[in-house]
C-alpha positions in Angstrom: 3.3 3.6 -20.6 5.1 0.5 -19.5 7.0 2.8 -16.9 3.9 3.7 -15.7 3.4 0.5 -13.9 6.0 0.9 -11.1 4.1 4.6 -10.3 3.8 5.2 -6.8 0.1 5.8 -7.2 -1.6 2.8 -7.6 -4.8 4.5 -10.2 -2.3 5.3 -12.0 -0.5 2.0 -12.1 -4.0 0.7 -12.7 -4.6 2.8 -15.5 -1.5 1.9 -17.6 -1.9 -1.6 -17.4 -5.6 -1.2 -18.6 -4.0 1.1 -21.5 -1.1 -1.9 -21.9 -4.4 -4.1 -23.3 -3.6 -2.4 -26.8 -0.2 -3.0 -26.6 1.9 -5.6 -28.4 4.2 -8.3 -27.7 6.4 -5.9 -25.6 4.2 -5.5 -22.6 3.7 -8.8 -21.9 6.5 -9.1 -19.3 5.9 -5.5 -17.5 2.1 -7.0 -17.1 3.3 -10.5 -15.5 5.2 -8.8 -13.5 2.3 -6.3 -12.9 0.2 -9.3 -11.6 2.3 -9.5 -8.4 1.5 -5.8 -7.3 0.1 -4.9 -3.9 -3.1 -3.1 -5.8 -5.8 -5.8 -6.4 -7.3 -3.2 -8.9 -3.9 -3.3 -10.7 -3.6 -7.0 -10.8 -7.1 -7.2 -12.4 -5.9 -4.4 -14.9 -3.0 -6.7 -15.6 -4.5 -10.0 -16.0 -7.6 -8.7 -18.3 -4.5 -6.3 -20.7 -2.6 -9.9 -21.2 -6.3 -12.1 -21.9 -6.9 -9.1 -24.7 -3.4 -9.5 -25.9 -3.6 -13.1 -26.1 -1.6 -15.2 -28.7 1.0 -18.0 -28.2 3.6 -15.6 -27.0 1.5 -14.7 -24.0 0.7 -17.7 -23.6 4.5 -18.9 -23.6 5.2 -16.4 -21.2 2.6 -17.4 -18.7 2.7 -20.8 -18.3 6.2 -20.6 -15.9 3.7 -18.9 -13.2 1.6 -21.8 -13.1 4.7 -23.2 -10.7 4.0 -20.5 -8.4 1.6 -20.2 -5.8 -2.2 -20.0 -5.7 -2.6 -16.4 -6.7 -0.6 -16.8 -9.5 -1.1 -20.4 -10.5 -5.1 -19.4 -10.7 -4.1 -16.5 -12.8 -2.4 -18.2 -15.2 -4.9 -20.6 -15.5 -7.3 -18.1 -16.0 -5.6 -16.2 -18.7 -4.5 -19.9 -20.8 -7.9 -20.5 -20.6 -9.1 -17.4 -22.2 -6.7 -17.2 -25.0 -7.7 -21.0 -25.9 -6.7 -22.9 -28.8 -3.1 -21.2 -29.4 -2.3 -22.6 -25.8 -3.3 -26.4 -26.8 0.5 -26.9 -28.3 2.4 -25.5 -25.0 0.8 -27.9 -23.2 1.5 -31.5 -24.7 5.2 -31.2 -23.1 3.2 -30.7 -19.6 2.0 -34.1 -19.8 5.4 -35.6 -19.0 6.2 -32.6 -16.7 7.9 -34.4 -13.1 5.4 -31.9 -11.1 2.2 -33.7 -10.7 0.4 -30.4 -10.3 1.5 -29.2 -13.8 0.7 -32.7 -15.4 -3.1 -32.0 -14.1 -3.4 -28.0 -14.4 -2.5 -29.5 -18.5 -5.7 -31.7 -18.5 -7.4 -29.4 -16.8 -7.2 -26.4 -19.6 -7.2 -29.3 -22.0 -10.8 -29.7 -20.6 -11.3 -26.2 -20.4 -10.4 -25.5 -23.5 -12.0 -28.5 -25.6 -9.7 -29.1 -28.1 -6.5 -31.1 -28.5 -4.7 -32.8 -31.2 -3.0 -35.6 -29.6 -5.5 -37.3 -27.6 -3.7 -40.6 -27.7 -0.8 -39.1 -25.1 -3.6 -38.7 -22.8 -4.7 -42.3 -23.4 -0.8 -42.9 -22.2 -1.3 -40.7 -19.2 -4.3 -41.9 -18.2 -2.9 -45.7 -18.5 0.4 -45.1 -17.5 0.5 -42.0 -14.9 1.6 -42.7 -11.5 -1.1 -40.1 -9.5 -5.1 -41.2 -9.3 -5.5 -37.0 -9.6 -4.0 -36.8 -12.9 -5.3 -40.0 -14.3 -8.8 -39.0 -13.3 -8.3 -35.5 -15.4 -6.8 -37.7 -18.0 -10.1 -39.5 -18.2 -12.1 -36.6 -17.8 -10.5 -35.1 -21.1 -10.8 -37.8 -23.6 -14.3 -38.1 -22.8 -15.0 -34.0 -23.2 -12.6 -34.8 -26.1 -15.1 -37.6 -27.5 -12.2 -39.8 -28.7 -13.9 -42.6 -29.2 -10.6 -44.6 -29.9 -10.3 -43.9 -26.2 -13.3 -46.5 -25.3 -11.4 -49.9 -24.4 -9.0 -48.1 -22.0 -11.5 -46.0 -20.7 -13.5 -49.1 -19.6 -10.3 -50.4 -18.3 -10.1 -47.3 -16.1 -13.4 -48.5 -14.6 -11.4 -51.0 -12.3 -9.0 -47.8 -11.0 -9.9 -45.6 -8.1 -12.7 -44.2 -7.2 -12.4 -40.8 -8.5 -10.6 -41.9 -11.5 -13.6 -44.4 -12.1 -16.4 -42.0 -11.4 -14.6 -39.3 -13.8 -14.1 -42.5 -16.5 -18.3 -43.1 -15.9 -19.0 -39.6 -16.8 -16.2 -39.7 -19.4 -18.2 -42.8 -21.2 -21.4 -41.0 -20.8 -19.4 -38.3 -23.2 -19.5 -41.2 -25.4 -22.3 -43.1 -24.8 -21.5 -46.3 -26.5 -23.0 -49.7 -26.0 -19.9 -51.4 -25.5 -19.6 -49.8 -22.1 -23.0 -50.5 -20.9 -22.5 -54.1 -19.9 -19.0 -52.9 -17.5 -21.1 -49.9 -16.4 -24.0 -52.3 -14.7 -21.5 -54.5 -13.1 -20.5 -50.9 -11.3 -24.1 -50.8 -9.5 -23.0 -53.7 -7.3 -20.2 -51.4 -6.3 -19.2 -51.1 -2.4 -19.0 -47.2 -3.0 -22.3 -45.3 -3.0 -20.7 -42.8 -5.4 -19.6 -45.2 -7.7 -23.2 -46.8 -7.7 -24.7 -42.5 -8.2 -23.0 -42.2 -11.2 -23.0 -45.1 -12.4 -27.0 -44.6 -12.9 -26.7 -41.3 -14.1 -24.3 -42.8 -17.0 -27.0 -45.3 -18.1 -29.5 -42.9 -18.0 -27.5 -40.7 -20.1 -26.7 -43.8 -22.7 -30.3 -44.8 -22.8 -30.8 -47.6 -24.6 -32.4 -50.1 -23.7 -30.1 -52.3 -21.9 -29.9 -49.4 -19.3 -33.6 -49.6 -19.1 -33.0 -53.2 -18.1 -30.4 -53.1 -15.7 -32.1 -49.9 -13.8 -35.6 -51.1 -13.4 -33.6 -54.2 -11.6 -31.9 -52.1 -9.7 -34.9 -50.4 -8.5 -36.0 -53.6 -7.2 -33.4 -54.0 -4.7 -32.5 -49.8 -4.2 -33.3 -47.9 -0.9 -34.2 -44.3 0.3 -32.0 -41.4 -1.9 -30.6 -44.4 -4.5 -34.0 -45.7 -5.0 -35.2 -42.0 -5.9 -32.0 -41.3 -8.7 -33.0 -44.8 -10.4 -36.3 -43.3 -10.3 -35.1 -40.2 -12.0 -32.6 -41.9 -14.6 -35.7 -44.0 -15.3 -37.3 -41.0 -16.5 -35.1 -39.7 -18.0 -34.7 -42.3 -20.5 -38.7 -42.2 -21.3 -39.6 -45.0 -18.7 -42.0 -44.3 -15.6 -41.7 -47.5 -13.2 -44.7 -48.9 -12.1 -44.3 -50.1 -9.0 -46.3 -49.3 -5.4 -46.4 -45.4 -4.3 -45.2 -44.3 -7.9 -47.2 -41.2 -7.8 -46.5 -40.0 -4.4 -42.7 -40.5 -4.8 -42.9 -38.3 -8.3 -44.8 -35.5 -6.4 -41.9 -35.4 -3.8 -39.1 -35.6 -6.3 -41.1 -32.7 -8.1 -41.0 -30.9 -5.2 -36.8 -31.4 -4.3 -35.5 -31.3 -7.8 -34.2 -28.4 -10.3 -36.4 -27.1 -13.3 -34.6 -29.3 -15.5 -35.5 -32.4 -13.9 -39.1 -31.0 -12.8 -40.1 -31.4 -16.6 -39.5 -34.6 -16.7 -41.3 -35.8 -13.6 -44.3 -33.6 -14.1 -44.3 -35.3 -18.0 -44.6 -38.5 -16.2 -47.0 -37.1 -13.8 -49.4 -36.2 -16.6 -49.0 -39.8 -18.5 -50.0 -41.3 -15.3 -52.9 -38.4 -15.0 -52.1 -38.1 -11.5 -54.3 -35.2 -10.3 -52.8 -34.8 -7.2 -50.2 -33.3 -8.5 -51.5 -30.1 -9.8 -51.7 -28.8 -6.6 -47.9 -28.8 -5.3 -47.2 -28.3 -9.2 -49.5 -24.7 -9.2 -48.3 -24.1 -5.4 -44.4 -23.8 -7.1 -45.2 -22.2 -9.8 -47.1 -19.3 -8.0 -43.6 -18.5 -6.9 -42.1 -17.7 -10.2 -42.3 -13.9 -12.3 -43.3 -13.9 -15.3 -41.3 -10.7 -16.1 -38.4 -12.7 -16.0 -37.9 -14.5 -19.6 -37.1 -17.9 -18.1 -39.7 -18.0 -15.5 -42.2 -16.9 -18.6 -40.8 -19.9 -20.9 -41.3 -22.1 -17.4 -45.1 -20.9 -17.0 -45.6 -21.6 -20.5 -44.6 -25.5 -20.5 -46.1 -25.7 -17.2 -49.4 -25.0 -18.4 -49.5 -27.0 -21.4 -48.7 -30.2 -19.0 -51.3 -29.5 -16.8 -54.0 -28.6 -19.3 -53.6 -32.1 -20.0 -55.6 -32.7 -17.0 -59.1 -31.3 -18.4 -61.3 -29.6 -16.3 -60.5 -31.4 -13.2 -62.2 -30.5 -9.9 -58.4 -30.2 -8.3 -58.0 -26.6 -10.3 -61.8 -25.6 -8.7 -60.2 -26.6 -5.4 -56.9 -24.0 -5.6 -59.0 -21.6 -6.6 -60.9 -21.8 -3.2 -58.0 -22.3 -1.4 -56.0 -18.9 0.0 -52.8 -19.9 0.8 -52.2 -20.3 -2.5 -50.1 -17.6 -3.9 -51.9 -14.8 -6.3 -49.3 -16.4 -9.2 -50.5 -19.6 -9.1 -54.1 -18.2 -8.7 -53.8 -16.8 -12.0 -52.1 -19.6 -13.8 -54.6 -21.6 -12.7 -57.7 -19.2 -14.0 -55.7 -19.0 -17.1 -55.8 -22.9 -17.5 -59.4 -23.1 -16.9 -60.2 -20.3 -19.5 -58.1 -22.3 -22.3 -59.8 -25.2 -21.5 -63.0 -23.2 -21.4 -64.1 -24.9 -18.8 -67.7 -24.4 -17.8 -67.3 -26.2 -14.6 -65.3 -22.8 -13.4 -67.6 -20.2 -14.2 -69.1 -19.8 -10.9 -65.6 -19.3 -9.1 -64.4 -17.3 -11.7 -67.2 -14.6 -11.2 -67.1 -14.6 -7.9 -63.3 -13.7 -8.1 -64.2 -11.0 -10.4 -64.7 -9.3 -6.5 -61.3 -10.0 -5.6 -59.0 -7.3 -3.8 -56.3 -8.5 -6.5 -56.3 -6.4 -9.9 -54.4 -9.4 -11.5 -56.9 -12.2 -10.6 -59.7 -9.7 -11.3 -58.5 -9.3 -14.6 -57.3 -13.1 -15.2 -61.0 -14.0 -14.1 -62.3 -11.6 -16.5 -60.5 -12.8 -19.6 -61.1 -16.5 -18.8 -65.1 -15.5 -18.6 -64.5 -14.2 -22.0 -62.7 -17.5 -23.6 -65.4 -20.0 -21.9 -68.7 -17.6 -22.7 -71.0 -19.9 -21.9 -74.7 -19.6 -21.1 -74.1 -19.7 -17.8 -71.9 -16.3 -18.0 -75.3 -14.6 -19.7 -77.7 -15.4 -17.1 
């Protein structure tokens, strides 16, 4: 078979190094060398054979190419990475290698990999290496790592470059010990916008109330895009600010941010009962599908947030409003039927006439929850 992979016909080079993936310590050479061929397909073939081989003789065999260039180097990397743990040994010479590259590809699949048994000669690197790019993997590692032995020089490392300090801030929110919280705020003062970014998002990660502290007085003096991510560590941490035009800048981080992140400003939304948020919050939501499970599981905490409104007279409004999308037209009929709101009745029947089969039906149902007096007459 392993003559097979210097065939003229590539599909049949192909299919010998898919066959290799069985094989044993034997065609790990033939498949490096198979990862240099012309045939994409074949190099594919040859890089998935040596992943299902795996082991620490693989492994062995591959680290050389990650001296080569990018092809190969990514490779390699790719492979390490997918065999995992047996690789962790391999790499501890690496991290006294003369190649800066190879020093950081180590941290790198030390990070990748999330495991390592001498974290204290990364503490070394990261205090003693030479280049900011493999200090700031170095940093990057021990906090993945959680070596909390790590801590003092880590908050040393907040003083390096910028990229080794932002990779040490999200190292230490890894951590998230109080010893670095005090260091951390002196960080929000920081020339570098970056620096100052991250530096909230590592309070806001640590929490405690300290952070608090230090980011609702930052807020006081933040602007524009920094003034919004205090904003948003703030909530994170439990703590809505209030200050002037709270409720309009929640509705338009609602709007700009990820689901994740949406939660937690429509959670402070509803504590604040700001009503003039179910519209934009119903207006998003119309454009998610319930077939798919995580657009079901969103629609789901969706509702129970803004059920906490009650009956309001906003939900009457999207229901007589027609640029609203058919979803959100039905989320918000569903809504008013669990609430049973009586308030809704009239609407609802006259949407029973609707051209849409969904809000027919939706309207329908919701009739049938509330079944009030008025329904009978």
């Amino acid at each position: 078979m392993v003559n097979k992979l210097v065939h003229p016909d590539a599909s049949i080079r192909r299919s010998a190094a898919e066959a290799l993936s069985k094989g044993d310590e034997r065609a790990i050479y033939p498949l490096i060398k198979a990862l240099s061929d012309e045939n994409t397909g074949v190099q594919d073939a040859a890089t998935r054979s040596l992943i299902s081989i795996g082991g620490e003789v693989t492994a062995y065999m591959v680290l050389p190419l990650l001296r080569y260039d990018s092809y190969l180097r990514n490779t390699a990397i790719r492979i390490l990475n997918e065999i995992g743990e047996k690789v962790i040994p391999l790499l501890r010479p690496l991290l006294k290698d003369k190649d800066d590259d190879i020093r950081k590809f180590a941290l790198d699949l030390i990070c990748e990999i999330r495991q390592c048994d001498y974290p204290d000669e990364i503490v070394e690197v990261l205090v003693n290496d030479t280049n900011p790019n493999v200090r700031t993997s170095a940093a990057k590692a021990l906090g993945i790592l959680n070596y909390r032995k790590s801590l003092p020089y880590l908050i040393e490392a907040l003083k390096d470059d910028e990229w080794v300090c932002i990779a040490t801030l999200e190292a230490l929110a890894y951590l998230k010990d109080e010893s670095s919280v005090e260091p951390i705020i002196l960080l929000l003062d920081s020339p570098s916008g970056l620096i100052r970014y991250v530096a909230m998002d590592t309070l806001g990660v640590i929490a405690s109330q300290r952070c608090c502290d230090a980011l609702l007085s930052h807020l006081s003096k933040a602007e524009g895009d920094e003034k919004t991510q205090t904003i948003k560590n703030l909530l994170k941490i439990g703590v809505t600010p209030s200050i002037p035009g709270i409720s309009d800048t929640l509705i338009e981080i609602f709007k700009e941010s990820n689901w994740d992140e949406r939660f937690i400003v429509l959670k402070a939304l509803t504590e604040i009962k700001e009503e003039r948020a179910i519209y934009p919050v119903i207006d998003i939501a119309g454009s998610l599908d319930p077939s798919h499970p995580e657009s079901e599981e969103r629609i789901f905490m969706i509702k129970e947030h803004l059920k906490s409104f009650g009956c309001s007279d906003m939900f009457l409004k999207i229901l007589n409003d027609p640029s609203i999308k058919f979803r959100g037209r039905i989320l918000t009929i569903e809504i008013l039927g669990e609430l049973k709101c009586k308030n809704s009745v009239s609407y609802l029947k006259r949407l029973l006439e609707s051209d849409i089969s969904g809000v027919r039906m939706a309207s329908l149902s919701a009739l049938g929850i509330i079944d009030s007096e008025e329904i009978k007459n």
